[in-house]
C-alpha positions as CSV (number, residue, x, y, z in Angstrom):
1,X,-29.7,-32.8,-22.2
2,X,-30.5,-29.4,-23.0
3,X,-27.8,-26.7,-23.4
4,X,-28.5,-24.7,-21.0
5,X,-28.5,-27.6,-18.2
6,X,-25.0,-28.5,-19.6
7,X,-23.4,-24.7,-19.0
8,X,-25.0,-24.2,-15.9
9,X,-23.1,-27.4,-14.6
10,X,-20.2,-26.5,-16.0
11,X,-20.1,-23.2,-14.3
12,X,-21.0,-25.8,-10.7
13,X,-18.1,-27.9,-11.9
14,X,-15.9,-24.5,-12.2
15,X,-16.7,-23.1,-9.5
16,X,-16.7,-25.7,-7.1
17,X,-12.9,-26.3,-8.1
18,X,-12.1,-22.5,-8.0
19,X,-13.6,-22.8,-3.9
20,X,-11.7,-26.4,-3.4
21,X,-8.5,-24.8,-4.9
22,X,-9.2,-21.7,-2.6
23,X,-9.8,-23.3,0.6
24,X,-6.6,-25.1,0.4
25,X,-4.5,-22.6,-0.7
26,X,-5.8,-21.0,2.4
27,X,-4.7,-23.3,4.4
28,X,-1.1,-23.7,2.8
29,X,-0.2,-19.9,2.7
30,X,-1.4,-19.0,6.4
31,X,-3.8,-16.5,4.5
32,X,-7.8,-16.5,5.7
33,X,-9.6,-15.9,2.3
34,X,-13.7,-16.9,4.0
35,X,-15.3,-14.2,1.6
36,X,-13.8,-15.7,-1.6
37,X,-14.3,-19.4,-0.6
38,X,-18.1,-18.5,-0.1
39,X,-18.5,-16.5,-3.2
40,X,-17.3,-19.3,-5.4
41,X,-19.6,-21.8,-3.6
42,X,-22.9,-19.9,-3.5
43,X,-22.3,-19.3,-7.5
44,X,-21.7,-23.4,-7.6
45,X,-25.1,-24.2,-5.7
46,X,-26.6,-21.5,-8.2
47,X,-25.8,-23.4,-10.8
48,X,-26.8,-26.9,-9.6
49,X,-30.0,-25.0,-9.0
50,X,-30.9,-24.1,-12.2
51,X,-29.5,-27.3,-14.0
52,X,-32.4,-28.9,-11.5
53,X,-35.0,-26.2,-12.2
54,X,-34.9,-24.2,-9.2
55,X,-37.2,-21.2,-10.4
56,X,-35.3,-17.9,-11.0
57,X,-36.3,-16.3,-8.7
58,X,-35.0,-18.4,-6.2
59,X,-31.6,-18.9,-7.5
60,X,-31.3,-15.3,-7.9
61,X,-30.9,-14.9,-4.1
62,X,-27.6,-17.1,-4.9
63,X,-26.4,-15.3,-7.5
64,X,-26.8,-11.6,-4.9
65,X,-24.8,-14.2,-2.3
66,X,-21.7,-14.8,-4.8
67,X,-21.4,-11.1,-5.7
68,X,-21.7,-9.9,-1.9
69,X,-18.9,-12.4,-1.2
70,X,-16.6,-11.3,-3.8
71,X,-17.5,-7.8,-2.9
72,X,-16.8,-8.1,0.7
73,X,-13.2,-10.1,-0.1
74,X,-11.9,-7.0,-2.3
75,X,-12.8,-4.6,0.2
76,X,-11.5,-6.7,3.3
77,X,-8.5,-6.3,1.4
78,X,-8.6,-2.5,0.5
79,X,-9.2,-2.0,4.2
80,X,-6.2,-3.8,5.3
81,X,-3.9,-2.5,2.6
82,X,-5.0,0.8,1.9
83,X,-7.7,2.0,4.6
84,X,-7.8,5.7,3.0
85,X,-9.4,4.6,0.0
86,X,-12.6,3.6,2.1
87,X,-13.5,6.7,0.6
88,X,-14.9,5.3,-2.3
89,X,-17.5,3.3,-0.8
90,X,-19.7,5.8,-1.7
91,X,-19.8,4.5,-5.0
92,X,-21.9,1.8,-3.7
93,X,-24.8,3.8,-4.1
94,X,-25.0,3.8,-7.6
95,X,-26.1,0.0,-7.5
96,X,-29.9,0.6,-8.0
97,X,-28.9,2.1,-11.2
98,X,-29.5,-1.4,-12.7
99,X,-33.3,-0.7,-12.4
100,X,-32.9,2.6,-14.3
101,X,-31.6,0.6,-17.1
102,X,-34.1,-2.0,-17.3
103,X,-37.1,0.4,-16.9
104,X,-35.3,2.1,-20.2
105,X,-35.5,-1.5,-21.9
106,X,-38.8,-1.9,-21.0
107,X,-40.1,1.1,-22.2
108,X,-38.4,1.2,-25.5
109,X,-40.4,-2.1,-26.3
110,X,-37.7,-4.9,-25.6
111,X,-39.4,-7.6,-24.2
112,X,-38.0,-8.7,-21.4
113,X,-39.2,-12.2,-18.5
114,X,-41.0,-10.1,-16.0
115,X,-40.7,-10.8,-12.2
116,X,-36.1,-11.7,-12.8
117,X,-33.4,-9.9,-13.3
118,X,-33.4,-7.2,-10.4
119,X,-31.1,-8.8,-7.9
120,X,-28.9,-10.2,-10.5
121,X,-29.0,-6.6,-12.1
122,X,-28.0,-5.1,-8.7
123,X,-25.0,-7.7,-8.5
124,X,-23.8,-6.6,-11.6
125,X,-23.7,-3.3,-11.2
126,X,-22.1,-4.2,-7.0
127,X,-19.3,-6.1,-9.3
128,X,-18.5,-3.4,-11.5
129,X,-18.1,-1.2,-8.8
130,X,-16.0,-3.4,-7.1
131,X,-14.0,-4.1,-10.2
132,X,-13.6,0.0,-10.3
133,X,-12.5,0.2,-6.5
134,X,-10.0,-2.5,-7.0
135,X,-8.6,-1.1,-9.9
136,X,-7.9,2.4,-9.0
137,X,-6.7,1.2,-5.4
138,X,-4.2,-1.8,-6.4
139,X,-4.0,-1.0,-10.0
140,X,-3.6,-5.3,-11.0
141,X,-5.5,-6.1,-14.2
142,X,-5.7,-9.3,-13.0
143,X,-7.8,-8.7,-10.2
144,X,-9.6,-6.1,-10.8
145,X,-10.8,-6.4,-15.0
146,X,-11.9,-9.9,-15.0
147,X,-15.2,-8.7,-12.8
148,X,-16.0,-7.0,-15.6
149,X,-17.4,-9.8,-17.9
150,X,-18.8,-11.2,-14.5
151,X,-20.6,-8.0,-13.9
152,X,-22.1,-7.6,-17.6
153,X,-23.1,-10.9,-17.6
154,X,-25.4,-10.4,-14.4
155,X,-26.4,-7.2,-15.7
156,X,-27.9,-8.6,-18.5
157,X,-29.4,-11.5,-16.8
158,X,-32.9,-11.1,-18.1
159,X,-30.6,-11.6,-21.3
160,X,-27.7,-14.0,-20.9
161,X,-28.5,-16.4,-18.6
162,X,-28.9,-19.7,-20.3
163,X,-26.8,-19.1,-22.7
164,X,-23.6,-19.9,-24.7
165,X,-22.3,-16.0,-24.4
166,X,-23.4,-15.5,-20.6
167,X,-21.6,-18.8,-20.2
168,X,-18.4,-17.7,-21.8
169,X,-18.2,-14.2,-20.4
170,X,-18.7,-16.0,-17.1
171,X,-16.8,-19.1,-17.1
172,X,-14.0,-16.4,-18.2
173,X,-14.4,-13.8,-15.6
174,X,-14.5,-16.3,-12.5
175,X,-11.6,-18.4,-14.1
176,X,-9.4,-15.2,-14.6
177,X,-10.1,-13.9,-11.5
178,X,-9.6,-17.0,-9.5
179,X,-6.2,-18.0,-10.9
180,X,-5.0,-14.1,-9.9
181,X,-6.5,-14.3,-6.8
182,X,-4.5,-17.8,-6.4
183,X,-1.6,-16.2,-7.4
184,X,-1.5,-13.5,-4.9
185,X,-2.1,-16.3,-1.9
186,X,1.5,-17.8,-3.4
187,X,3.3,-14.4,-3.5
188,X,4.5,-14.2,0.0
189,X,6.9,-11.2,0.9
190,X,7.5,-12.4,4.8
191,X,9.3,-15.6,4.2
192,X,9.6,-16.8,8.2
193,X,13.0,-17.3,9.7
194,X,14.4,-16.1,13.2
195,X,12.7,-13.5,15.2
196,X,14.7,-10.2,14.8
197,X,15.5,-8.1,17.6
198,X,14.2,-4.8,17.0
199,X,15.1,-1.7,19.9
200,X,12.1,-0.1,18.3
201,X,9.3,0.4,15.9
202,X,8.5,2.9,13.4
203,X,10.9,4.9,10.7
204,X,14.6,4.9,12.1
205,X,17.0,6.8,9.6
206,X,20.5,5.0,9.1
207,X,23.9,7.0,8.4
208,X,25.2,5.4,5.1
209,X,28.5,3.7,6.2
210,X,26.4,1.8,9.0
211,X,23.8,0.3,6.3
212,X,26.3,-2.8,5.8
213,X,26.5,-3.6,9.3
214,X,22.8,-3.1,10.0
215,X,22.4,-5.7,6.7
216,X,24.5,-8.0,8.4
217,X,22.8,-8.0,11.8
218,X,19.5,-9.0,10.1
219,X,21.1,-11.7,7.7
220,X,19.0,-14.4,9.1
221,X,15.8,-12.7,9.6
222,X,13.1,-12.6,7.1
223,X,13.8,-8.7,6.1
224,X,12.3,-6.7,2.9
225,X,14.9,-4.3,1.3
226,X,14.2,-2.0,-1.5
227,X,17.7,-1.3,-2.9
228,X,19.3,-0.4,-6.4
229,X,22.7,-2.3,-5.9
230,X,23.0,-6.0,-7.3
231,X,24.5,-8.6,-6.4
232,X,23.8,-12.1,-3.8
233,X,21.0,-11.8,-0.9
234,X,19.8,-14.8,2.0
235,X,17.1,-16.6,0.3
236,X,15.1,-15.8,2.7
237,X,15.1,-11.8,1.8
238,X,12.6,-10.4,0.0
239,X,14.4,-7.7,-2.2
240,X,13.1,-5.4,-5.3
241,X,15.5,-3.2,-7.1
242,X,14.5,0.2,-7.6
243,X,15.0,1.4,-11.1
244,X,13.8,3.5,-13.8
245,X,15.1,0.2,-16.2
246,X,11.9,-2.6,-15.9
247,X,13.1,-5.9,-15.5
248,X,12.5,-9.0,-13.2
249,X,11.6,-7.9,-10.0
250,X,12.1,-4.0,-10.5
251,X,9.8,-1.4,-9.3
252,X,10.1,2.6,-10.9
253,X,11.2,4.9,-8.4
254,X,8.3,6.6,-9.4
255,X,5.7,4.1,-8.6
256,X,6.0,5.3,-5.0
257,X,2.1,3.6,-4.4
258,X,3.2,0.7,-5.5
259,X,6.6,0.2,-3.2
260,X,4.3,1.7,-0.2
261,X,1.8,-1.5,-1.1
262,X,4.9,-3.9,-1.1
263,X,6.0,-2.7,2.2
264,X,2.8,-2.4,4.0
265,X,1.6,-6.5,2.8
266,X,4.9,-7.5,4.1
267,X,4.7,-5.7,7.5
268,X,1.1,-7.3,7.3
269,X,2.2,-10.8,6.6
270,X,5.2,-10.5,9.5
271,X,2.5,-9.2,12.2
272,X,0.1,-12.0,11.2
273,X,3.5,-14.8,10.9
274,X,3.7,-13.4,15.1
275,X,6.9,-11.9,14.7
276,X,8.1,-8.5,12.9
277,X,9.2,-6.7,9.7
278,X,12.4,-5.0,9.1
279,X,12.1,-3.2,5.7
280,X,15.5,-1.7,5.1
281,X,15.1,1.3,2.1
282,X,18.5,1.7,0.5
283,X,17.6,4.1,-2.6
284,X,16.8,7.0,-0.7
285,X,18.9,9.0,-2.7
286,X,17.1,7.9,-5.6
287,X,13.5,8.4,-4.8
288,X,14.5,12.0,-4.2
289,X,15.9,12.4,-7.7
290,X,12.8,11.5,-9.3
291,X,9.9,12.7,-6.9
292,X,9.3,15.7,-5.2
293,X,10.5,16.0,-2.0
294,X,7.2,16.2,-0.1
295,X,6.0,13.5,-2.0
296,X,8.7,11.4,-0.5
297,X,8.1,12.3,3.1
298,X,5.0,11.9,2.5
299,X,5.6,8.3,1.9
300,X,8.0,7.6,4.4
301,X,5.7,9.1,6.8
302,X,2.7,6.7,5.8
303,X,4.8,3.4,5.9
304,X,6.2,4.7,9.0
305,X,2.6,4.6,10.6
306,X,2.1,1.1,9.2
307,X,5.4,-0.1,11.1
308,X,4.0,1.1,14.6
309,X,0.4,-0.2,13.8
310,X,2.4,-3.4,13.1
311,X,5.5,-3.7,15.5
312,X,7.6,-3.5,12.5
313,X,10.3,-1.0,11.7
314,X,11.7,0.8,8.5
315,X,15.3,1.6,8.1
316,X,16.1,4.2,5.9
317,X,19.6,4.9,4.0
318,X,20.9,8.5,4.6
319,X,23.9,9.1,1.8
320,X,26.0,12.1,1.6
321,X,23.8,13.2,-1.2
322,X,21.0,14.2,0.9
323,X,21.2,17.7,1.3
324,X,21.2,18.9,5.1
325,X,17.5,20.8,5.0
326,X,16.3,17.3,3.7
327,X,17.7,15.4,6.5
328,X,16.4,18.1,9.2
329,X,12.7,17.2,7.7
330,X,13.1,13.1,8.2
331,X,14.6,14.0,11.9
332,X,11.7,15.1,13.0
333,X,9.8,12.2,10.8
334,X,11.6,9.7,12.3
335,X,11.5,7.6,15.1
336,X,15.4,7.6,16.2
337,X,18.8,7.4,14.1
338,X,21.4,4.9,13.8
């Protein structure tokens, strides 16, 4: 059997697994992944295709399938998560620019198949792209860097398909990618419990010597608190400790993106669980130490919109150390005081 036959069913064999696994993580996590389980199962009847001798041309439709449905599962994503960065769909247009670069290799006397290539070339450049968007909006290696090698590898199709580099920049990119993707269906930040009772939605501000009883109130609910004290929770709490010290489950109180990504994929998963979030932020005091002050209410403000959109609400911890002209400025932010 020749080589090439051999990789190209491997990669079938990979990827039909990677869609298996996919489908029913799906199904265990509550989470509707349909772009990703396509993507993985076009690139598996690609490869059957060409271990049969499906002309290239042909399969090549496949291979524009598998790169349209990874596309379109990274940007389902960044639309749910982080709808502002939509804005950098425009970088989509650069995806002809894989016929600029072959034209170059023809004319500098490379000899290349005629009549392949172009689709697969546009794929590549469509996952790079993506691979860029993903990056700079959720800033994971994970899921973002391995459509890189993915993305090279149809690039240089007129190249690397058939071979034992194209196989192993591909079998590693898809494998990589997979396993985070995977991963993130496990991580769930909404972990089910009671239905809390919630007077209202949005950012309500909470006077520091209530906090405990507000804590206690929600003890049985499925809540996400962002705190810097240690100690016990309810298992069924999500919390992360804000600190400037990494370790475990820590987040920088710099890294205000990052805790606004947290809170929105939990208010998410609450909505989409029917019932609805309670994020309690008790390190106030502390994001204000280390940001600027706009850039704080600039963040409770965007959180706050994505506790309406969701039926959820945010508590937020007022200590004595918030200076009076601070307070006035979340007042009129918020959405009532406790």
């Amino acid at each position: 059997m020749e080589t090439s036959i051999v990789l190209g069913l491997g990669i079938a064999a990979i990827s039909a697994a990677i869609s298996a696994v996919l489908l029913v993580k799906c199904r265990s996590s509550g989470r509707s992944y349909p772009f990703a389980v396509a993507g993985w199962v076009f690139l598996a009847i690609h490869s059957i295709l060409r271990a049969i001798g499906v002309p290239i041309f042909l399969r090549e439709i496949l291979i524009y399938l598998f790169a349209l449905s990874i596309t379109l599962h990274v940007l389902t994503n960044i639309i749910e998560l982080r709808p502002e960065n939509a804005r950098l769909l425009w970088t989509y247009t650069l995806i002809p620019t894989s016929h600029v670069f072959y034209r170059i290799l023809e004319h500098s006397s490379i000899n290349l198949p005629a009549g392949v290539g172009g689709i697969a070339g546009d794929s590549g450049v469509m996952l790079l792209i993506t691979a860029y968007i993903s990056y700079v909006t959720f800033r994971r290696v994970l899921l973002s860097i391995p459509l890189v090698p993915i993305g090279i590898v149809l690039l240089f199709y007129k190249v690397l398909q058939g071979t034992l580099l194209g196989f192993s920049l591909m079998a590693f990119g898809i494998t990589v990618f997979a396993l985070a993707t995977v991963h993130a269906m496990r991580v769930r930040l909404f972990k089910g419990g009671t239905v809390p009772e919630v007077e209202t939605t949005g950012l309500v501000l909470v006077e520091g010597k209530k906090l405990k009883s507000l804590l206690e109130k929600y003890r049985n609910s499925s809540i996400l608190l962002l705190t810097r004290e240690e100690g016990e929770f309810p298992e069924n709490w999500s919390v992360f400790r804000v600190s400037a010290v990494p370790f475990g489950n820590s987040i920088p109180p710099t890294a205000l993106e990052k805790l606004r990504h947290v809170i929105v994929q939990y208010l998410l998963e609450a909505r989409k669980s029917g019932s609805r979030g309670v994020v309690v932020i008790d390190c106030l005091d502390f994001l204000l130490l280390y940001n600027d002050r706009l850039a704080v209410l600039k963040f409770l403000g965007d959180v706050r919109d994505h506790a309406i959109v969701n039926d959820g609400v945010v508590f937020v911890g007022l200590s004595e150390s918030v200076d009076e002209q601070t307070r006035r400025l979340l007042e009129k932010l918020s959405d009532g005081k406790i």
